[in-house]
C-alpha positions as CSV (number, residue, x, y, z in Angstrom):
1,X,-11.2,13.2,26.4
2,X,-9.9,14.3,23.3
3,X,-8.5,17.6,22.8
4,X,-8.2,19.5,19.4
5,X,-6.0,22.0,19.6
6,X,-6.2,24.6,16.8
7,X,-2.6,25.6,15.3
8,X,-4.3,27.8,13.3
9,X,-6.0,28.1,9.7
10,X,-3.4,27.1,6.8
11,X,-3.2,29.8,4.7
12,X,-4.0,29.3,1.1
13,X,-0.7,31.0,-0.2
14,X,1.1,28.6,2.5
15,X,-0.5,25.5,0.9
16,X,0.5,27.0,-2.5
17,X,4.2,27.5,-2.0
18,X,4.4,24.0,-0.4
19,X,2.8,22.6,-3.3
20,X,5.4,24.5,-5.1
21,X,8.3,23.2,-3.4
22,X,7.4,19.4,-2.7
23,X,5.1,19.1,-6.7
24,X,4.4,15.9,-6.1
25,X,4.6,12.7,-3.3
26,X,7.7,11.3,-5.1
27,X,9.2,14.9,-3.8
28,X,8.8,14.1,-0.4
29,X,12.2,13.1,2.1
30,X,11.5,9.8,3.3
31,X,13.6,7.5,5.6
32,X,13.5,3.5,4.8
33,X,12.5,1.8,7.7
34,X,12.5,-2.5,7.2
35,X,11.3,-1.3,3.6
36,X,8.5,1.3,4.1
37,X,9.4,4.8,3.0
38,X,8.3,7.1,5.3
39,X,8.1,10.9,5.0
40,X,10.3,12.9,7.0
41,X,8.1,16.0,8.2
42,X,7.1,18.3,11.2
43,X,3.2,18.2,11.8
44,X,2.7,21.8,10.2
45,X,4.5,20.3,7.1
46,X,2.2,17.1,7.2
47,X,-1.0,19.0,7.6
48,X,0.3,21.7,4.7
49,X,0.7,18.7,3.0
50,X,-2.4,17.2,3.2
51,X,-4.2,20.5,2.9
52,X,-2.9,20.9,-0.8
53,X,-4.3,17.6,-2.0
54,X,-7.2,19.0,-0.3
55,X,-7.3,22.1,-2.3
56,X,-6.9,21.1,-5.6
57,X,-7.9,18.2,-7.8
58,X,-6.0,15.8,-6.6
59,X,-5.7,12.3,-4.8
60,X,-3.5,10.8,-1.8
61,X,-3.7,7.8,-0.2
62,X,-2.3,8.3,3.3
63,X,-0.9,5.5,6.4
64,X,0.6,5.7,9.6
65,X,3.7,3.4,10.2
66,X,4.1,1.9,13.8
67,X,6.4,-0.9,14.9
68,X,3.6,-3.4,14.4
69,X,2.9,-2.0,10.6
70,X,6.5,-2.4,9.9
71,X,6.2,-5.8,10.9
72,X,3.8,-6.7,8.9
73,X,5.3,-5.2,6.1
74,X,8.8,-6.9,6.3
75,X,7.1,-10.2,6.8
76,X,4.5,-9.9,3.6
77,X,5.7,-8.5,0.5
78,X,2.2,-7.8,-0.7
79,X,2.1,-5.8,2.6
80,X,5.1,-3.7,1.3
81,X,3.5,-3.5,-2.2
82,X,0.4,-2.1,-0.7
83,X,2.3,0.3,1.6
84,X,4.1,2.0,-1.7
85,X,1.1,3.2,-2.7
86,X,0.8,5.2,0.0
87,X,2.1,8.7,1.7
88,X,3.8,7.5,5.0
89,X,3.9,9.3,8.4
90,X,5.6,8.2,11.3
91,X,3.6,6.9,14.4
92,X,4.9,5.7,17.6
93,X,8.3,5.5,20.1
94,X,9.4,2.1,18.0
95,X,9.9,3.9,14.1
96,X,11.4,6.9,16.3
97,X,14.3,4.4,18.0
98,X,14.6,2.6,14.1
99,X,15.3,6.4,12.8
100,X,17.4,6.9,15.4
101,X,19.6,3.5,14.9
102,X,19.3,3.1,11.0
103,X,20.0,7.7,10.6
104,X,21.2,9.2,13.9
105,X,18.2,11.3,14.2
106,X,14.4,10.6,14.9
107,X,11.3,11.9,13.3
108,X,10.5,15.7,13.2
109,X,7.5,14.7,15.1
110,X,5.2,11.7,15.7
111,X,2.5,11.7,13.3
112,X,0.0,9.2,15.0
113,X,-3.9,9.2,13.3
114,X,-5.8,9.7,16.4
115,X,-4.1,13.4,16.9
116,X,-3.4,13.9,13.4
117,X,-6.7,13.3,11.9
118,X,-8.6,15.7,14.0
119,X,-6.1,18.7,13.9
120,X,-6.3,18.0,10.0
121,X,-10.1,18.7,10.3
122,X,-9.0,22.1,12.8
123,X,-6.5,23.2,10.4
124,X,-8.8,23.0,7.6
125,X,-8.7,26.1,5.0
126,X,-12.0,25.3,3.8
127,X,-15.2,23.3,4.6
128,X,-14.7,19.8,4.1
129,X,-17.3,16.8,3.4
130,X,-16.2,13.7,5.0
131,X,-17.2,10.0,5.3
132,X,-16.7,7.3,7.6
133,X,-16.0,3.8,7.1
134,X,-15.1,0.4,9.6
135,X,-15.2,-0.4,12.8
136,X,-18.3,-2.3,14.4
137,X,-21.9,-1.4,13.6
138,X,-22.5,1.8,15.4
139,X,-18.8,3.1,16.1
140,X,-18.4,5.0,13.1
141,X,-21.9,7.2,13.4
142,X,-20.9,8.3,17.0
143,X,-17.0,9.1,15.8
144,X,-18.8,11.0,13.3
145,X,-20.9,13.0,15.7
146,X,-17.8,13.6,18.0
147,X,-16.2,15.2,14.8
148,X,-18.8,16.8,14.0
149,X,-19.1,18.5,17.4
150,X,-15.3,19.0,17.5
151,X,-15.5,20.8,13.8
152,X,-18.8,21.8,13.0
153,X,-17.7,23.9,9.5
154,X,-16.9,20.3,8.3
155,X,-19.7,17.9,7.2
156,X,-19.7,14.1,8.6
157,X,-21.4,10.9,7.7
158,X,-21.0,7.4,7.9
159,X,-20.5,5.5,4.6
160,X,-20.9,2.0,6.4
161,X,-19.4,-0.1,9.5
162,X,-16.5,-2.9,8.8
163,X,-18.4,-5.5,8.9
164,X,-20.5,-6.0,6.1
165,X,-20.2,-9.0,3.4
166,X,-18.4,-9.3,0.6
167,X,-21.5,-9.2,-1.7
168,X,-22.1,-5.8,0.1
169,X,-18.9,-3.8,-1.3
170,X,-20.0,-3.4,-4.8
171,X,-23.1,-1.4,-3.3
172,X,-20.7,0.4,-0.7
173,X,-18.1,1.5,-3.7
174,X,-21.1,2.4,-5.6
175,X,-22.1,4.8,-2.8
176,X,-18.9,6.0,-2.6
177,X,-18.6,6.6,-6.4
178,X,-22.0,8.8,-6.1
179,X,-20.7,10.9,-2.9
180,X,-17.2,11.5,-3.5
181,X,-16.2,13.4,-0.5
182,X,-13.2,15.4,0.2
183,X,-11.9,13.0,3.0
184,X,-12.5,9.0,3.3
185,X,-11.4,7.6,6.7
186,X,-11.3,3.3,7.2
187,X,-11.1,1.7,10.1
188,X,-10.4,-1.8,9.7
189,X,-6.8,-2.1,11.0
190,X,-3.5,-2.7,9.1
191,X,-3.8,-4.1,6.3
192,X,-7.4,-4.7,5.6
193,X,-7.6,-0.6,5.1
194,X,-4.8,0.0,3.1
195,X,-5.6,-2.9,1.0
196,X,-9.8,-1.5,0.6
197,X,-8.5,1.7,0.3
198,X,-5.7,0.9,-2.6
199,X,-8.8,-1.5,-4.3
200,X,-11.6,1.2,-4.3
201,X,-10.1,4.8,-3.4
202,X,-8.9,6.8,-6.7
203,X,-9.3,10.1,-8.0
204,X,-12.6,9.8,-9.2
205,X,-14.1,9.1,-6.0
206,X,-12.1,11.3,-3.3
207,X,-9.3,13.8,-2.6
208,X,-7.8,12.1,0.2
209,X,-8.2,8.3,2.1
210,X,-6.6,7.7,4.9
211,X,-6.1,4.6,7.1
212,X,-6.7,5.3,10.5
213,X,-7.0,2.1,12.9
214,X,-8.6,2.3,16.1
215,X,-9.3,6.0,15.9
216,X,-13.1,5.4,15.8
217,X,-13.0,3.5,18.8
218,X,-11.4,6.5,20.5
219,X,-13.7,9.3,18.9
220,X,-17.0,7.4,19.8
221,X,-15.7,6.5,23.9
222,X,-15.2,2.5,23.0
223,X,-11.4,2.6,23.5
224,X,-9.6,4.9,26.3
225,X,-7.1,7.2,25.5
226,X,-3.7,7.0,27.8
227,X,-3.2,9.9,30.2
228,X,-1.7,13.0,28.6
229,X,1.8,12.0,31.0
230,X,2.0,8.4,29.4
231,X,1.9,9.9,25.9
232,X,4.2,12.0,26.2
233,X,6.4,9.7,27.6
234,X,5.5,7.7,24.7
235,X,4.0,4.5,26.0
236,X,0.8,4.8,25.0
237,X,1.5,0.8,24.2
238,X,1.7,-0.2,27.6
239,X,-1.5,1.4,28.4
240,X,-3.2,-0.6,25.3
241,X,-1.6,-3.7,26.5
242,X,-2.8,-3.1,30.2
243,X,-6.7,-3.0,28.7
244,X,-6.6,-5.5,26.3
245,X,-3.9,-7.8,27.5
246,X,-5.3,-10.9,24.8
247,X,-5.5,-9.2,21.8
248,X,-2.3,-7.1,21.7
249,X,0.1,-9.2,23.4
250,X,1.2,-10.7,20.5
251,X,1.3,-7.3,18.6
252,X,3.8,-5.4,21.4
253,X,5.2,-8.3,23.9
254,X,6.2,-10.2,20.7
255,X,6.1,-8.0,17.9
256,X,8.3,-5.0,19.5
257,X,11.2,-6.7,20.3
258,X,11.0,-8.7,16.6
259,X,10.8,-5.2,15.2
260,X,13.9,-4.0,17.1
261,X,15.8,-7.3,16.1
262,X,15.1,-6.9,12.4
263,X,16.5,-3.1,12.4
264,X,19.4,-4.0,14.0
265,X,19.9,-6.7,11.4
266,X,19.7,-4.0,8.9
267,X,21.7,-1.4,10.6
268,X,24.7,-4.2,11.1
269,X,23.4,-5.4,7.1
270,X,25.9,-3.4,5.5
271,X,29.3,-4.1,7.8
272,X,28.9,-7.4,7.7
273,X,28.7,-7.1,3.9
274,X,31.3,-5.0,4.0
275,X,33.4,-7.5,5.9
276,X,32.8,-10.2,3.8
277,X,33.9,-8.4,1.0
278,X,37.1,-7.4,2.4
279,X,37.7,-10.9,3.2
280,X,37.5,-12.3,-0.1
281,X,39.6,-9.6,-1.3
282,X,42.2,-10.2,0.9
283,X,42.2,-14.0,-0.3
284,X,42.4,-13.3,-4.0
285,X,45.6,-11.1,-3.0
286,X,47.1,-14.1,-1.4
């Protein structure tokens, strides 16, 4: 089951003076991790933030980083292009240890989109208009009607599922164009939603888009959420892996320790650079 809990409505004046103090995206702390910048911020923060795009006439283009994201990322430049376009939160155990090894310190908190999303829809200052789009035919309308029963001041719909055509997406933009809602969510995993959203999302057509994986899949009942305990000892991977051994095992068995190895390569980076350098100067000294 999913739980919601409310933290409580975000005061307008609060969104104000946080707008005030961060202006803008480029304002925002960020820690480098294998070349995504990622935004160094407590939930309340995070939601504040969103909330002020929300509130004024504005538009953000929001990601969650995990292990596997970062792998992609460092392996495909385009990946990293695509990623700079975007506000970065951290999700998962793996960009916590990277912080931890590349800054001595983790994340304020882990900003994963299938708790984030829905407290940002319970945290809401006003009433929101939201559409849905990704995941197979079906999934989206029931995650709709789960948010809609977890936040009914909001307004849900379904723009149109992943899988449609590519002489479809003119018609789906065009839809999009003539709705603009406050929120776009797409489903289509990393990076086919951040590259959609960076194609078609803009100012002109909503406020905030945000790429949010398999959170669908949890919403509509399709995909089981770990056990309160596992999350919070934050291996919520393993319980993936356990259902859906195939698919993933390439993303976690493989894919987390490569994602370990490259930040340590880029924590030790710098020493052996340093190294080297001290080296040659020693030998023109000679």
């Amino acid at each position: 089951m999913l739980h919601v809990p409310v933290i409580g409505i975000v005061a307008y004046d609060a969104v104000d003076r946080l707008a005030e103090a961060l202006t803008l995206d480029h304002r925002l702390a960020t820690r480098v991790i294998l070349g995504s910048h990622i935004a160094v911020m407590s939930e309340t923060a995070a939601l504040q933030f969103v909330h002020t795009h929300l509130c004024r006439d504005d538009h953000l283009k929001l990601a969650f980083c995990n292990a596997h994201t970062a792998n992609l990322a460092a392996m495909r430049h385009e990946t990293q292009a695509l990623m700079d376009q975007f506000t970065i939160l951290p999700d998962g155990l793996g960009i916590d240890l990277a912080s931890g090894i590349l800054y001595g310190a983790m994340f304020p908190a882990n900003l994963n989109g299938t708790d984030f999303v829905p407290r940002l829809f319970a945290t809401s200052p006003t009433a929101l208009n939201v559409l849905l789009l990704g995941s197979h035919p079906g999934v989206a309308a029931r995650a709709a009607s789960r948010l809609q029963k977890l936040t009914p001041q909001h307004r849900f719909g379904v723009l149109h599922h992943g899988y449609f055509d590519k002489s479809e997406e003119a018609a789906i933009v065009h839809r999009l164009n003539l709705a603009r809602p406050d929120v776009l969510l797409v489903a289509m995993g990393n990076p086919a939603q951040e590259a959609w959203i960076a194609r078609h999302c803009s100012k002109a057509n909503c406020r905030v888009a945000i790429g949010v994986g398999a959170l669908f899949d949890f919403l509509a009942g399709d995909a089981i959420r770990a056990p309160w305990i596992v999350r919070t000892m934050r291996m919520e991977w393993l319980w993936r892996l356990g259902f859906e051994p195939v698919r993933l095992f390439r993303r976690y068995v493989i894919g987390n320790p490569l994602f370990l190895f490259r930040v340590l390569q880029a924590r030790l980076r710098p020493k052996v650079q340093d190294f080297q350098k001290r080296r040659v100067l020693r030998a023109r000294q000679l």
